[in-house]
N, C-alpha and C positions, 0 to 999 in steps of 0.2 A: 306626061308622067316621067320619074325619072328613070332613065336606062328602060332594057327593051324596048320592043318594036309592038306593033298593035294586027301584025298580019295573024292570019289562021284563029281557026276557032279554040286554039288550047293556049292560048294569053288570057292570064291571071285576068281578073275582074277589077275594075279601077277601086283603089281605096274607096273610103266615106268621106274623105276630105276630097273625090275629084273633082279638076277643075275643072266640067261637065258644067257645071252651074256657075254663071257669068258672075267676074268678082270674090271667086271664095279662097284661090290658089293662096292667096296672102295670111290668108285667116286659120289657126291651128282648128283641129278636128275638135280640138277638149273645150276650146271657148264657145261653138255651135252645139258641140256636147254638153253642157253643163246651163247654158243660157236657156236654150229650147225648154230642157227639163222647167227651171226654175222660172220661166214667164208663164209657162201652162198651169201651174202650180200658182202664182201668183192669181192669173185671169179666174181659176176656178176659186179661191178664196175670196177674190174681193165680192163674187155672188151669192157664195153662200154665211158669208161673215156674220150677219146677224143672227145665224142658226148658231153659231160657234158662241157669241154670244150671249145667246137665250140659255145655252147648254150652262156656261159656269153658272148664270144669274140660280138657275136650279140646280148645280150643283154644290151651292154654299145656302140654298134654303134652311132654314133649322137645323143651323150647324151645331153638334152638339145635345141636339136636344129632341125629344120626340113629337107627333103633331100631326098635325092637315096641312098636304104638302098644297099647294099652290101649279095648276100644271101649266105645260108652257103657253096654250092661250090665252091660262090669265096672265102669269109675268109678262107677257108682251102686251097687252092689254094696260099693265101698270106701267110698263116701264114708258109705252109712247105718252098715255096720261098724264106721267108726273114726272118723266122728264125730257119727254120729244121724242120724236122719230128720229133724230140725229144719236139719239143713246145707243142703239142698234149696230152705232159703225164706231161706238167705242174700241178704240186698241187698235184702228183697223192699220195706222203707218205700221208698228212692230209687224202687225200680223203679215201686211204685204212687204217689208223688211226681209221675214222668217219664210215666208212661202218661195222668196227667190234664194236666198241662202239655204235650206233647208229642201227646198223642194229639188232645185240643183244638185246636192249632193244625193239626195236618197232616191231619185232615179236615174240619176248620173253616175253615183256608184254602183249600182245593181249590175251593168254589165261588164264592168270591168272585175266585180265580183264571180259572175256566173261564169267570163274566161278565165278567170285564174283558178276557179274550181273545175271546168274541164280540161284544163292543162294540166293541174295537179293528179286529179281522183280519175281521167278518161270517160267521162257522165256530165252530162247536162241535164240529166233526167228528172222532174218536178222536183224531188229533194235537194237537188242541188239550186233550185231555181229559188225555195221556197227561203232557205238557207243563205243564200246571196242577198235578196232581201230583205233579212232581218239581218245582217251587218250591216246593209248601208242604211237602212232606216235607223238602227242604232248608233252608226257613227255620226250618221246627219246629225241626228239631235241631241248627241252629245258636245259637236261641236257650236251650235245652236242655241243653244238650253237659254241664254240670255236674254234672248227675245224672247220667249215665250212667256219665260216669267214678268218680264214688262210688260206685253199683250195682256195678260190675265189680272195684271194689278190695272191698266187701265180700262180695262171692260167692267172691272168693282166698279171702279169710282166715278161717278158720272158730275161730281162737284171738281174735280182737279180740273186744274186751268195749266197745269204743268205740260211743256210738250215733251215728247218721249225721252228728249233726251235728258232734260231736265230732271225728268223721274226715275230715269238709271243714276244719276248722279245723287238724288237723293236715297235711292237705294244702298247704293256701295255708301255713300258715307253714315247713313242712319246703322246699317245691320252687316256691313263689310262684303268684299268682293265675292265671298263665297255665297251669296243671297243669291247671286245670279246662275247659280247654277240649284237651287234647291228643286226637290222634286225630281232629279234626272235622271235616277235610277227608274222610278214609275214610267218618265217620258221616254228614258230609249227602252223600255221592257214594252211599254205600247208602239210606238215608232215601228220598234222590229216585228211587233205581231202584226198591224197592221200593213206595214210594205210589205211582207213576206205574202201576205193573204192576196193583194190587189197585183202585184210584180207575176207572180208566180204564177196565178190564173188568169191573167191576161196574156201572159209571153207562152203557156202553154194554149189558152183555147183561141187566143188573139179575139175574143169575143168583148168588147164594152161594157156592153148590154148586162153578160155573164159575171164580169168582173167586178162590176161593182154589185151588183147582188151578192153577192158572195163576200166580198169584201164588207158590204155592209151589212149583212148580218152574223157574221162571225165573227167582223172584227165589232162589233156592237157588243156582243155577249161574251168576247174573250177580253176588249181592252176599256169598255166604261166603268167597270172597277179601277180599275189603274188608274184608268184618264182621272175621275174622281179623286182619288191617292193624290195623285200630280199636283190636282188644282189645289185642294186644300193644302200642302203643303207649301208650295210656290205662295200661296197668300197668308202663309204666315209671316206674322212683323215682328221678331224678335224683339226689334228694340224697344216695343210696349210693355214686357214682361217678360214669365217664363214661357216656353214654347211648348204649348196644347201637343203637339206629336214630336214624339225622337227620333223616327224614321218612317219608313213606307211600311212595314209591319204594324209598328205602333198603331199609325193611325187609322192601316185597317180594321184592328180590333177596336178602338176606340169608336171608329162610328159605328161598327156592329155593337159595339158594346150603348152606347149611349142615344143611338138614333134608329138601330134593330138594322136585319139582315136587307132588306129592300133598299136600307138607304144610298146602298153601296153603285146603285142602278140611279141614282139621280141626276139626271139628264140623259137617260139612256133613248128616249123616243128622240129626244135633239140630236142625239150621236145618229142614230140612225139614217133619221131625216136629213141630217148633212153628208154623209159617209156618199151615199148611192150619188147624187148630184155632183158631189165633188169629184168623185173617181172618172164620172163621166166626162166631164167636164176637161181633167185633168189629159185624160189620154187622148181626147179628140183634138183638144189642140193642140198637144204634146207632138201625136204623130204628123200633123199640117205643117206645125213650127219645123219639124224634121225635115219633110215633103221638101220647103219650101229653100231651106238650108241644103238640099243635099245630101242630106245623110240620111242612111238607111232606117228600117224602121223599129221598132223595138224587139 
């Protein structure tokens, strides 16, 4: 370590970057900090990806229009039918693209967030906790926002032979570089609800199990309106016409108005069903990755 001595039992406690763990002296604190986040995050998407999936496929069911919705045993039922089991892992490069970029920062910033709001306010107390994590969930996915919209247009389209990157390029030149961030008020207003939900009661009760319960029913009933908002707007194709919604208000009204109040919940059993699994997923290997890195735990 640098400077001081290691005698007596009132020497300061080795950083998170020490070199206690063979190989790490060389390697900054913020690249083990920010990678661990964003593989954990990646590893728990690439399992539950066909749930993420199934969610848009129903949540652009009778768009616009009212009806006999389709639930997600049958969409999955259709979709391996008539267009394979490989449909399933549509979108899936952007989405593992987005889970290391995006998952990096919005549990990677959380703590740097909840220190500088105990440094500031003298509190780390749940409100400060809940708080740190809807800044970093919101600045993840604002910085972000590009993948997700490519993810969501390739989880549509099960006939594009386009790979990803192909299809951002057709994006910016068909409907212009602001296409890539459409939807990103709905995704950091979910992002922030959701980290805030799963960061906060996990780092408070350090419980898994608890966190994702929690996280996945609250953030179910507080962010699959939005997520909804999100998608439908992100799969607008300007360059076909005029554009069906002018914002994320709009087009809340618009589906209440034209598809009734329920429809605003479509995909909400998929949001569920992925939320609990993913969070699990996410902090078990999240905290091993750390384990294994040396650095402390969340």
């Amino acid at each position: 370590m640098d400077g001081g001595g290691t005698t007596g039992n009132s020497s300061p406690p080795p950083p998170p970057s020490s070199p206690s763990s063979p190989g790490r002296r060389g390697v900054p604190y913020a690249v083990y900090h920010f990678s661990t986040s964003g593989a954990a995050v990646a590893v728990a998407t690439a399992i539950t990806h066909p749930l993420d999936v199934l969610k848009v496929r129903l949540q652009m069911q009778l768009a616009g229009q009212r009806g006999n919705l389709v639930g997600m045993g049958g969409i999955f039922t259709q979709m391996v039918k008539t267009e394979g089991a490989g449909a399933l892992y549509l979108g899936l490069a952007p989405a593992l693209t987005r889970s290391v970029l995006y998952g990096g920062l919005r549990l990677g910033l959380y703590e740097p967030c909840k220190y500088t709001s105990e440094y500031l306010f003298g509190s780390s107390n749940f409100g400060m906790k809940f708080a740190s994590g809807a800044v970093s969930g919101a600045l993840a996915t604002a910085l972000t926002n590009p993948t997700e919209v490519l993810k969501v247009r390739l989880q549509m389209n099960s006939n594009s032979t386009s790979s990803p990157i192909r299809e951002m390029r057709k994006i910016v030149s068909e409907e212009g570089i602001k296409a890539l961030w459409k939807g990103v008020g709905p995704a950091m207003a979910r992002a922030g609800c959701l980290t805030a939900s799963q960061m906060a009661t996990y780092d408070e009760s350090k419980q898994v199990v608890i966190a994702s319960c929690i996280a996945g029913t609250v953030g179910t009933l507080v962010t699959a309106p939005v997520d909804m908002i999100k998608t439908r707007l992100m799969l607008q194709r300007e360059s076909k016409g005029v554009r069906t919604y002018k914002n994320g208000f709009h087009c809340a009204y618009q589906i209440v108005l034209t598809e009734g109040i329920r429809a605003i919940y479509k995909g909400g059993f998929a949001t569920f069903a992925r939320l609990g699994p993913q969070t699990v997923v996410t902090f078990i290997v999240c905290e091993k990755l750390r384990e294994l890195a040396g650095i402390k735990a969340i």
